[in-house]
N, C-alpha and C positions, 0 to 999 in steps of 0.2 A: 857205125855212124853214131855219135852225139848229138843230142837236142842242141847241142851250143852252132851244131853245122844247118841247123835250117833257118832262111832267109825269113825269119815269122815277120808281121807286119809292124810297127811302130805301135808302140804301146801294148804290146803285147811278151809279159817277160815269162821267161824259162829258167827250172827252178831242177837243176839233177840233184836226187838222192842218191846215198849209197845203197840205201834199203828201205823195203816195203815199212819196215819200221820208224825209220827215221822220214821217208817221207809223210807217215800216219802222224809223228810228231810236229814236223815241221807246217803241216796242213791245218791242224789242230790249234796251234799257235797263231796261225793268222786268222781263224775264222771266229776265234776266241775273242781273238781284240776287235772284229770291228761288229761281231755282237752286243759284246760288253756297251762300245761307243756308240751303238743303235740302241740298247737300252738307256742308256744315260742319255742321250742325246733326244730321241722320240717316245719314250717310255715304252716300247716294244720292240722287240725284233724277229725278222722269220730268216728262216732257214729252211734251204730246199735242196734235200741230196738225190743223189741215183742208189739203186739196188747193186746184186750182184755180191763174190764173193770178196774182192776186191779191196773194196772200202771199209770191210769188218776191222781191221786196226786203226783205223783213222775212227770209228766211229766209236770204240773202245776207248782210245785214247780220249777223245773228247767229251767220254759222257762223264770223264771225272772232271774236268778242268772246273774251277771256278767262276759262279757266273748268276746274274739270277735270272736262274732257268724257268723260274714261274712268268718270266716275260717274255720268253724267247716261243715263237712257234716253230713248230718243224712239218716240213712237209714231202713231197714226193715229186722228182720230175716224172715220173712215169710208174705206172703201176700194172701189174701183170690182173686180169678179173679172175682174181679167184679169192675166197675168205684169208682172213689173216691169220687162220689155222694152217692153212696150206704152207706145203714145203718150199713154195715159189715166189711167196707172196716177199715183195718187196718192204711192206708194213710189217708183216711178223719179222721181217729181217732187222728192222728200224729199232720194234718194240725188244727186241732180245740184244741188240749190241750200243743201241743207242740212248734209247730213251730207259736207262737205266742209271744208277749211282745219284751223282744230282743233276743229271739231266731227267734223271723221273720226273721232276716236275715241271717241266716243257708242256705245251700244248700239242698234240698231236692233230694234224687234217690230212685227213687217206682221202685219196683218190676212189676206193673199191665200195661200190655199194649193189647188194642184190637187186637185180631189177630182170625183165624180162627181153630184155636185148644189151647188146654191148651200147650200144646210142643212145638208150635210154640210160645203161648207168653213166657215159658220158657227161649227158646234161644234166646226170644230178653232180656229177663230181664238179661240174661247171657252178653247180648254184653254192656248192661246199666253199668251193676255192673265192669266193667274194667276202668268207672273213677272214683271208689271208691277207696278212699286211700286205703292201704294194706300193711301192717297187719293193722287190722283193731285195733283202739287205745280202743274205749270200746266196751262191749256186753253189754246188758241187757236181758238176759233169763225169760222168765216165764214157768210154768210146770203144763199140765194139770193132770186131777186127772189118767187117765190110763199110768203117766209117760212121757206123748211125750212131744218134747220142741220146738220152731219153729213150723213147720209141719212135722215135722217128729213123725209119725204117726207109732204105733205100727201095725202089720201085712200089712203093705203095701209093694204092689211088687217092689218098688223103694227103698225102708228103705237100705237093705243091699249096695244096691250100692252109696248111698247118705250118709252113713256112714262111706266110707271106709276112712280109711287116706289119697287114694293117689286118691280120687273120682277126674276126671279133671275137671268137671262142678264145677260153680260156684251158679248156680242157677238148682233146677231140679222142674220136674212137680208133685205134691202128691197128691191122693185123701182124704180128712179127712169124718170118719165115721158120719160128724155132718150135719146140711143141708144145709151150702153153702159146698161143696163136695170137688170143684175144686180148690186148692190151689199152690202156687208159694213158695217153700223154698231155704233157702240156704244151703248150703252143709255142711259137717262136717269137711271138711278142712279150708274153711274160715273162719267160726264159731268161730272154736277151735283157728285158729293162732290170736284170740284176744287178745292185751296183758295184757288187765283189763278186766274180766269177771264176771258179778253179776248176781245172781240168785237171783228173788226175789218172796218168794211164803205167804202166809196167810191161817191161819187156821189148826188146828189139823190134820182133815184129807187130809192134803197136807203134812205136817210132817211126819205124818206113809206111805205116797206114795213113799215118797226121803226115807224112811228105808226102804221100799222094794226094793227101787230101785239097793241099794247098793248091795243087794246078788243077783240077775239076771245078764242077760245078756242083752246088749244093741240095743237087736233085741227086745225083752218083753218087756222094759224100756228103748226111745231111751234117757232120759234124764244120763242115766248111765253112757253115754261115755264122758260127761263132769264134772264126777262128779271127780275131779283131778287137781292138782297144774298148774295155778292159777286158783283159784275160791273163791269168796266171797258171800257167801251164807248171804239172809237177811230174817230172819223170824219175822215173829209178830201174836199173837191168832188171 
């Protein structure tokens, strides 16, 4: 199957690469320019990517491009609770592929702070993420194979309320079914008000994941609730 055979919704375009490479440049390319227009335009810009192993050439690629990175923030859809030493941590992933070259001089805002519950460091990532610009200028989405995107985690007792349109949190606390457990996400209101949103997924069966996604419902598939105008979907085998 090709992405060009799924019925996506209007306004929502579909971008096949030949390669993880070529999609890390071609991703790079567009997030580049409407940063740049978010600096020139508002005098700052944020950026909000996902973890994982995935995105390391898009996020290489990007920490050279030109830009001034002294105004650009970067931040985290989701973050694993562990320090940014760990091998897991979604920030130490950021600060070794990303926020390097002349992207070192970006602002970084993590999600992870030592506290004595996961809800507690929740509501402090919540008070962090208030000087993140807003609406937030890009996403960058990744989607795991049971559909969740962020940490938003299919069957979890937090899912529905961290879904809703009108969720007031900014950041909430989720468990993921894999074994670092305890996770830090963002909600689906600030998510969504990004006003450039890129999906970026690889491989066949991630392809047939985003076609099931689309007839579910977005409690089975929390990647379903972004699947809608604007989105630019980037696929490659």
């Amino acid at each position: 199957m090709a992405i060009s055979e799924l019925d996506l919704p209007t306004g929502v375009v579909a971008h096949s690469l030949a390669d993880a490479e070529g999609q890390a440049r071609v991703m790079a390319d567009c997030v580049v320019k409407v940063l740049d227009y978010a600096v020139r335009t508002h005098g700052t810009a944020s950026l909000v990517v996902s973890g994982g192993r995935s995105p390391i050439p898009f996020f290489e690629e990007l920490s050279s491009r030109e830009l001034d990175w002294s105004k650009v923030q970067v931040s985290l859809a989701d973050e694993r609770w562990v320090p940014p030493t760990d091998e897991a941590s979604n920030e130490g992933l950021v600060r070794r592929h990303l926020l390097q070259n002349a992207a070192a001089a970006a602002q970084f805002i993590g999600l992870y702070h030592p506290a004595a519950t996961l809800e507690e460091a929740a509501l402090m990532a919540e008070q962090k993420l208030a000087e993140l610009k807003q609406p937030i200028d890009v996403l960058v989405l990744g989607m795991g194979d049971d559909g969740h995107t962020a940490s938003l985690f299919p069957g979890n007792r937090y899912l529905a309320h961290a879904l809703r349109p009108d969720c007031p949190e900014r950041c909430v606390a989720m468990q993921a079914p894999t074994t670092v457990r305890a996770r830090l996400s963002m909600t689906y209101p600030l998510l969504a008000s990004a006003r450039t949103q890129c999906l970026a997924i690889q491989g066949a069966a991630k392809l047939e994941t985003l076609r099931q996604a689309m007839s579910v419902d977005a409690l089975q598939m929390p990647i379903r609730a972004f699947i809608h105008s604007p989105l630019e979907i980037y696929w490659c085998p």
